[in-house]
N, CA and C atoms as a LAMMPS dump frame, in Angstrom:
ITEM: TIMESTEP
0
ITEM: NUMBER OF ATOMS
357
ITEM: BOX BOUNDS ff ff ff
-5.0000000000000000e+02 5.0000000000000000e+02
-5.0000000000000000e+02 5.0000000000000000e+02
-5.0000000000000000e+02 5.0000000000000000e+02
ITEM: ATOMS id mol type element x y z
1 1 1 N 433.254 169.917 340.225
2 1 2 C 431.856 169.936 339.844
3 1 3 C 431.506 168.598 339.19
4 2 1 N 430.163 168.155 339.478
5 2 2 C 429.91 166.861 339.014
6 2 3 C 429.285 166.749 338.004
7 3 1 N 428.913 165.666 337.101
8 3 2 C 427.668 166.343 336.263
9 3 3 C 426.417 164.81 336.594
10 4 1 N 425.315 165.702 336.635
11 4 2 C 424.07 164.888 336.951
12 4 3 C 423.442 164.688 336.02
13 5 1 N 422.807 163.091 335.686
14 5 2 C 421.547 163.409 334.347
15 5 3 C 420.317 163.19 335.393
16 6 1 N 419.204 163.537 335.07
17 6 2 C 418.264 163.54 335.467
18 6 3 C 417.329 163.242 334.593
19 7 1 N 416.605 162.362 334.866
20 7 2 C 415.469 161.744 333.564
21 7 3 C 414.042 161.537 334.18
22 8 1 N 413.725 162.537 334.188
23 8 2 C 412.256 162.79 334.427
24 8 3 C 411.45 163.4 333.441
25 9 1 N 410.187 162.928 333.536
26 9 2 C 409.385 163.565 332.173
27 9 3 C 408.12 164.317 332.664
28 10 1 N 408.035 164.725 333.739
29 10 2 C 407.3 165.841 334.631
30 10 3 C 408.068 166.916 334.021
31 11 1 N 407.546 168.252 333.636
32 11 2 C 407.762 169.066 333.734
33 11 3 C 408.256 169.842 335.417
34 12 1 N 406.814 169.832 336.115
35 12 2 C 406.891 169.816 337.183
36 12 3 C 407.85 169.788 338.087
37 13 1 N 407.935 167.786 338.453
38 13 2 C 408.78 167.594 339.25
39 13 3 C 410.487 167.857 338.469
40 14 1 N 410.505 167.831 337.543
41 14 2 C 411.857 168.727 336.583
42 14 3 C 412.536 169.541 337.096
43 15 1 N 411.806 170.203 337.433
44 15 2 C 411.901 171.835 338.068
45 15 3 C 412.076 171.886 339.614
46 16 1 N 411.176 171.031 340.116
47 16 2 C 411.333 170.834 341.279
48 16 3 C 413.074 170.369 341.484
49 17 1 N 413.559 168.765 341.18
50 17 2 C 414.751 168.837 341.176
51 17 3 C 415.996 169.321 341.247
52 18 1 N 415.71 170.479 339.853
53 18 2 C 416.594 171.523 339.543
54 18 3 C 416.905 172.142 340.412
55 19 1 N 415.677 173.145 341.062
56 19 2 C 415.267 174.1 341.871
57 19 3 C 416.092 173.356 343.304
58 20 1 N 416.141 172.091 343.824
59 20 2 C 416.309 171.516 344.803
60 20 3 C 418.233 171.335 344.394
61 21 1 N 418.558 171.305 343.468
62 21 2 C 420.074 170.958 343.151
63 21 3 C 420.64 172.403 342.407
64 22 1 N 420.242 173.206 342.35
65 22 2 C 420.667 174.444 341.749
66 22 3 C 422.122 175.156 342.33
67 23 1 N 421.824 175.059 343.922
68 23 2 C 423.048 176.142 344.476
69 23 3 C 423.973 174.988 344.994
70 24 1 N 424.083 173.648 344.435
71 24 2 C 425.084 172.021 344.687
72 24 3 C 426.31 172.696 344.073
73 25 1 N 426.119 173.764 342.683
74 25 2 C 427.237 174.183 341.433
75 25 3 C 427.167 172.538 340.723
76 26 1 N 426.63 171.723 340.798
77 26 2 C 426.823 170.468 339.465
78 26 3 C 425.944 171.41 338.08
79 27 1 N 426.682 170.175 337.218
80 27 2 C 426.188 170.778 336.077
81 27 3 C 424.987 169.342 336.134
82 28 1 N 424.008 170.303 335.88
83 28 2 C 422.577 169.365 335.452
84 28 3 C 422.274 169.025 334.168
85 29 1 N 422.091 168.05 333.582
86 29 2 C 421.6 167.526 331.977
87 29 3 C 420.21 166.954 332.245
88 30 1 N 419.179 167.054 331.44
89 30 2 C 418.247 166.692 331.423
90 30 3 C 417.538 165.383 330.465
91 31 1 N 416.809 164.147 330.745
92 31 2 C 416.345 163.854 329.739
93 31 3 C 415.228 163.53 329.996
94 32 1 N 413.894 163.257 329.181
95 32 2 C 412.763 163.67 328.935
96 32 3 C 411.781 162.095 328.875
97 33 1 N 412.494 161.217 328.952
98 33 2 C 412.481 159.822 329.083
99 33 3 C 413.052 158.7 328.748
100 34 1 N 412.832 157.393 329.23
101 34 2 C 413.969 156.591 329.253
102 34 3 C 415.061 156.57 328.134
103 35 1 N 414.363 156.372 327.004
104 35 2 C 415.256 156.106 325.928
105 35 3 C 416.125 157.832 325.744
106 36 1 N 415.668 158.083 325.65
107 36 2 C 416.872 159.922 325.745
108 36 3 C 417.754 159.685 326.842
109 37 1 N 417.336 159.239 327.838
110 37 2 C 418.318 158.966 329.316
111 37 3 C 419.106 158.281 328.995
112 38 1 N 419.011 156.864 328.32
113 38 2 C 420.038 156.045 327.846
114 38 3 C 421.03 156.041 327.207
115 39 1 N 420.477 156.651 325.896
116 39 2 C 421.14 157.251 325.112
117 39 3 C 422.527 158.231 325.308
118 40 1 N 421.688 159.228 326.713
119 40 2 C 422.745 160.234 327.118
120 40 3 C 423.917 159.268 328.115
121 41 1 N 422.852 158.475 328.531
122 41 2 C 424.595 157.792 329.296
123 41 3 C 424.987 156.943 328.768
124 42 1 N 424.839 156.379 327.38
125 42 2 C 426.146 156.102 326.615
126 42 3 C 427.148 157.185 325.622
127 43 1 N 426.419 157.949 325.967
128 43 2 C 427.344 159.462 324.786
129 43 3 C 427.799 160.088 325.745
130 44 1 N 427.482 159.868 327.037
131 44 2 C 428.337 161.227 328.026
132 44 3 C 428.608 160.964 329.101
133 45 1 N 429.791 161.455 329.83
134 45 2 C 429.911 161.157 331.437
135 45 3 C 428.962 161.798 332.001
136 46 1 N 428.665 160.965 333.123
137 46 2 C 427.639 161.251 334.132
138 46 3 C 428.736 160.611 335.912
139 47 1 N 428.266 161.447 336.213
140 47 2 C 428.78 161.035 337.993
141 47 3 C 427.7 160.534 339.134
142 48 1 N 426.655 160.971 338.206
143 48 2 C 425.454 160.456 339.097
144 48 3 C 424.511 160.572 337.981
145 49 1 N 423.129 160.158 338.323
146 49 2 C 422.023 159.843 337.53
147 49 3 C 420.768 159.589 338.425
148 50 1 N 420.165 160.299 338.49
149 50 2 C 418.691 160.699 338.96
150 50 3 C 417.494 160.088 337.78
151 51 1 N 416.576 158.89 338.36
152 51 2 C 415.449 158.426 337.748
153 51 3 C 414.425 158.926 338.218
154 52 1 N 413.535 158.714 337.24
155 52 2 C 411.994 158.875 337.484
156 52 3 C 411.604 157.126 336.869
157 53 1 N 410.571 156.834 337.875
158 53 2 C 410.095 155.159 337.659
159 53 3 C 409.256 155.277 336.594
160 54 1 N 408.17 155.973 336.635
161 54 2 C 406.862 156.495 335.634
162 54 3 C 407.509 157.226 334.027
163 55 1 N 408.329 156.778 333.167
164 55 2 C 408.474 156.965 332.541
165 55 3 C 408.046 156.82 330.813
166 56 1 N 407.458 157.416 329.84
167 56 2 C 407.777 157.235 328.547
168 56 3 C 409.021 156.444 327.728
169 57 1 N 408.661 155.586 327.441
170 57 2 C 409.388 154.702 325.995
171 57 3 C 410.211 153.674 326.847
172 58 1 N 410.858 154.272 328.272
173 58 2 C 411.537 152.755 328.401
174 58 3 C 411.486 153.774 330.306
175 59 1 N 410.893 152.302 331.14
176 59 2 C 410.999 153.038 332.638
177 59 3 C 412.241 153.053 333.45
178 60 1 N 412.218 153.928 334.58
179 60 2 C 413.265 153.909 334.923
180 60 3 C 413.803 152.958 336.132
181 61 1 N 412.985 151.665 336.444
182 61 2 C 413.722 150.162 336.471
183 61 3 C 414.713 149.715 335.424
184 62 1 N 413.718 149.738 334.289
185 62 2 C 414.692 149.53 333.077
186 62 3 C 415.977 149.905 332.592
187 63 1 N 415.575 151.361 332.879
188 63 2 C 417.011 152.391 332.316
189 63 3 C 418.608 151.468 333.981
190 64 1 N 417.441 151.709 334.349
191 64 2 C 418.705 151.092 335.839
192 64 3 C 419.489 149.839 335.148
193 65 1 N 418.872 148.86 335.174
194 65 2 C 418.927 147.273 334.927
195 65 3 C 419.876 147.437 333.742
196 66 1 N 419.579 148.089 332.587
197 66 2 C 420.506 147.955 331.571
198 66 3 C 421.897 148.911 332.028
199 67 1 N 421.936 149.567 332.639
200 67 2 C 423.327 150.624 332.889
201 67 3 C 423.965 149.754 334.079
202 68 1 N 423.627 149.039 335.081
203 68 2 C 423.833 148.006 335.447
204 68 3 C 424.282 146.528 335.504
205 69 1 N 424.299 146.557 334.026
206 69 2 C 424.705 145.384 333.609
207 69 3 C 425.691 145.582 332.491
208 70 1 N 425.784 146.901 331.917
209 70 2 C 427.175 147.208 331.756
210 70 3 C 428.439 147.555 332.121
211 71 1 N 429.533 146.296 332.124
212 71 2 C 430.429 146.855 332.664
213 71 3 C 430.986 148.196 333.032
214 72 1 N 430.597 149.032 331.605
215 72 2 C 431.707 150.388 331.392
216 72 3 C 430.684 151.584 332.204
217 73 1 N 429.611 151.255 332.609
218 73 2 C 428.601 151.901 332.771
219 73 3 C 427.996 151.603 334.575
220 74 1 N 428.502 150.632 335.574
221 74 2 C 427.426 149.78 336.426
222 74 3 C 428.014 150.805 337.821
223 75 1 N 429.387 151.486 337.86
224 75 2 C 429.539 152.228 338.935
225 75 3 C 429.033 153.275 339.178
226 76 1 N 428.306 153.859 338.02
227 76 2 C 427.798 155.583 338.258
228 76 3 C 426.617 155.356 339.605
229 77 1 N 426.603 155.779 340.152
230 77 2 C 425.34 155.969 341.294
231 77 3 C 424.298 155.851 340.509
232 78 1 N 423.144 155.558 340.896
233 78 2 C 421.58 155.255 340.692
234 78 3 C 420.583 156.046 342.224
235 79 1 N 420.305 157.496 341.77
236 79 2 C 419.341 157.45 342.992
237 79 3 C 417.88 157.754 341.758
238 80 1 N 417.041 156.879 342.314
239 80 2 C 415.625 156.431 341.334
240 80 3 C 414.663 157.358 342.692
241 81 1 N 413.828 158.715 341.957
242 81 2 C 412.827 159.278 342.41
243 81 3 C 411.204 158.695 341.715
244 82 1 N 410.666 158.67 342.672
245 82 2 C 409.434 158.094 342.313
246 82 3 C 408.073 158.149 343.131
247 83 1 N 406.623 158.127 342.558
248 83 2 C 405.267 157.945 343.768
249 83 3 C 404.971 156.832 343.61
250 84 1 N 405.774 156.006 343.128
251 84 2 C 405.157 154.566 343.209
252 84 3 C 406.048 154.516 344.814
253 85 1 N 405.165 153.842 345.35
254 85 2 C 406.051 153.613 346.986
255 85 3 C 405.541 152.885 347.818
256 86 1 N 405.061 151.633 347.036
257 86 2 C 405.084 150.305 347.876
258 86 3 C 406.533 149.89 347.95
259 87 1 N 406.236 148.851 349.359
260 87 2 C 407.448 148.232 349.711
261 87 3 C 408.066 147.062 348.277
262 88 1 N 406.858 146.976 347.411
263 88 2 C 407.506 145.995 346.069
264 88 3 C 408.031 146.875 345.251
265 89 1 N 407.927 148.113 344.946
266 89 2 C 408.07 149.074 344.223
267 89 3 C 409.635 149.107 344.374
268 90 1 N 410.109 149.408 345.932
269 90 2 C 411.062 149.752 346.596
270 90 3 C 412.643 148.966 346.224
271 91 1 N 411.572 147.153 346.527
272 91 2 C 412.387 146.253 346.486
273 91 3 C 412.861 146.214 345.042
274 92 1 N 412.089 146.393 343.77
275 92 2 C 412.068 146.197 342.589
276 92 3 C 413.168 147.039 342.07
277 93 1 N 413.149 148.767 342.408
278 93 2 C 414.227 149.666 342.574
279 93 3 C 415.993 148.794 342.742
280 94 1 N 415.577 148.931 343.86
281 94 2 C 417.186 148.524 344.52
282 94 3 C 417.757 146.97 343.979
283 95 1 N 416.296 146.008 343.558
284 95 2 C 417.102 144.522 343.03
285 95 3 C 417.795 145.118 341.675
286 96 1 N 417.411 146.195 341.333
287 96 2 C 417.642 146.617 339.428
288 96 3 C 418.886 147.442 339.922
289 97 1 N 419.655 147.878 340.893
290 97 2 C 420.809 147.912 340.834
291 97 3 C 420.66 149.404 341.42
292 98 1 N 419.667 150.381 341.839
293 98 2 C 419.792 152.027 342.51
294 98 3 C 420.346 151.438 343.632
295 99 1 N 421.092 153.058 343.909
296 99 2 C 421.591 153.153 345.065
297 99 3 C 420.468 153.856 346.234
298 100 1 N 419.695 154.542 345.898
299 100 2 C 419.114 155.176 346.735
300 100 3 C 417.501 155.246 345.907
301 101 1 N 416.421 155.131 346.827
302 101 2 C 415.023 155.213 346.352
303 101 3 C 414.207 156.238 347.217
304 102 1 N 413.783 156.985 346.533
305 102 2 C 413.157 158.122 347.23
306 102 3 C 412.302 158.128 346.592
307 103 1 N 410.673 158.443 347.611
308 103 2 C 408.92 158.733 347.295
309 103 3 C 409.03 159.949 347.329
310 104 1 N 407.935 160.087 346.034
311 104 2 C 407.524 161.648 345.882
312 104 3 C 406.661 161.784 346.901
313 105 1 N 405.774 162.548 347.466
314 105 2 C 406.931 163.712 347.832
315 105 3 C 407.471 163.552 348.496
316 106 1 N 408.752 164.738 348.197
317 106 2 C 409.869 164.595 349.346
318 106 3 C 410.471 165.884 349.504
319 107 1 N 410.803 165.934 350.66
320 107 2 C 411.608 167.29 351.401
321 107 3 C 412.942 167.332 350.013
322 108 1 N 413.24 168.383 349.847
323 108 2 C 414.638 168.543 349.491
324 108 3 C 416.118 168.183 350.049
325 109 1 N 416.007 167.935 351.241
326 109 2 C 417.23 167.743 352.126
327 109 3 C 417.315 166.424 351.451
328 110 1 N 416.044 165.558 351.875
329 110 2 C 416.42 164.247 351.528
330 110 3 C 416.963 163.989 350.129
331 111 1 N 416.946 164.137 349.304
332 111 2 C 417.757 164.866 347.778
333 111 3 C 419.663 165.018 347.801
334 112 1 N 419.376 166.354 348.74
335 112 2 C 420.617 166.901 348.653
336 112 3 C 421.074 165.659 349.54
337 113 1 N 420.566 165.032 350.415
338 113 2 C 421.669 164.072 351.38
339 113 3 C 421.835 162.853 350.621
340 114 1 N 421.007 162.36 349.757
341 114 2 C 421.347 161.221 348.669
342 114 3 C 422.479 161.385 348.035
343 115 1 N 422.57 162.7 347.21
344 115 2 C 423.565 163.471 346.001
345 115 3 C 424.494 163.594 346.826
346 116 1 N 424.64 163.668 348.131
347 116 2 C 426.131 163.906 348.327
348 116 3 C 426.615 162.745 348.907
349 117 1 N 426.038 161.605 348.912
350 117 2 C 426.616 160.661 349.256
351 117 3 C 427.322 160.174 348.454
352 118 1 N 426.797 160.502 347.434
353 118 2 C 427.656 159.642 346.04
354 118 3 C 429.074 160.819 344.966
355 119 1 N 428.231 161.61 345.476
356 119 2 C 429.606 162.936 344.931
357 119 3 C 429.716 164.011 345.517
């Protein structure tokens, strides 16, 4: 079993996620925006890490870029969910170090086929 953080500050799309990763068996952690996200992935293993771009206190380019540029920290997967979804948006994503960029909305498969690429 893996464990996922997920840092979205939608209630909403929260749930949506969950709801979309529920029957994976990972254990899901939640955080509520950037700086809580950060925080949690320096206090805890993570095997993967799910962004939201549109974030409170610090975005999730940001949260990327800094976990990225830590050594002890730069291998965990990065898949960054988001409705920003210009092609600069995209590019901006993936130069900050995600592995995978996905527009809201989105089918669930496309989800589950990200997450299992990486665990």
């Amino acid at each position: 079993m893996a464990r996922i953080l997920v840092a979205e500050d939608s209630v909403t799309d929260l749930e949506y996620v969950r709801n979309t990763l529920k029957d994976t068996g990972h254990e899901i952690v939640t955080a509520a925006d950037g700086e809580e996200a950060e925080k949690k992935i320096r206090s805890e293993r993570f095997d993967l890490i799910i962004l939201d771009v549109i974030m409170p206190k610090k975005n999730g380019f940001q949260v990327c870029r800094d976990l990225k540029r830590d050594a002890e920290l730069k291998d965990i997967p990065v898949i960054m969910i988001t409705s920003k979804s210009q092609e600069s948006d995209r590019f901006w994503g993936m130069k900050q170090g995600a592995n995978e960029y996905i527009t809201k909305p989105y089918e669930p498969d496309e989800l589950l086929s990200a997450v299992k690429k990486y665990i």
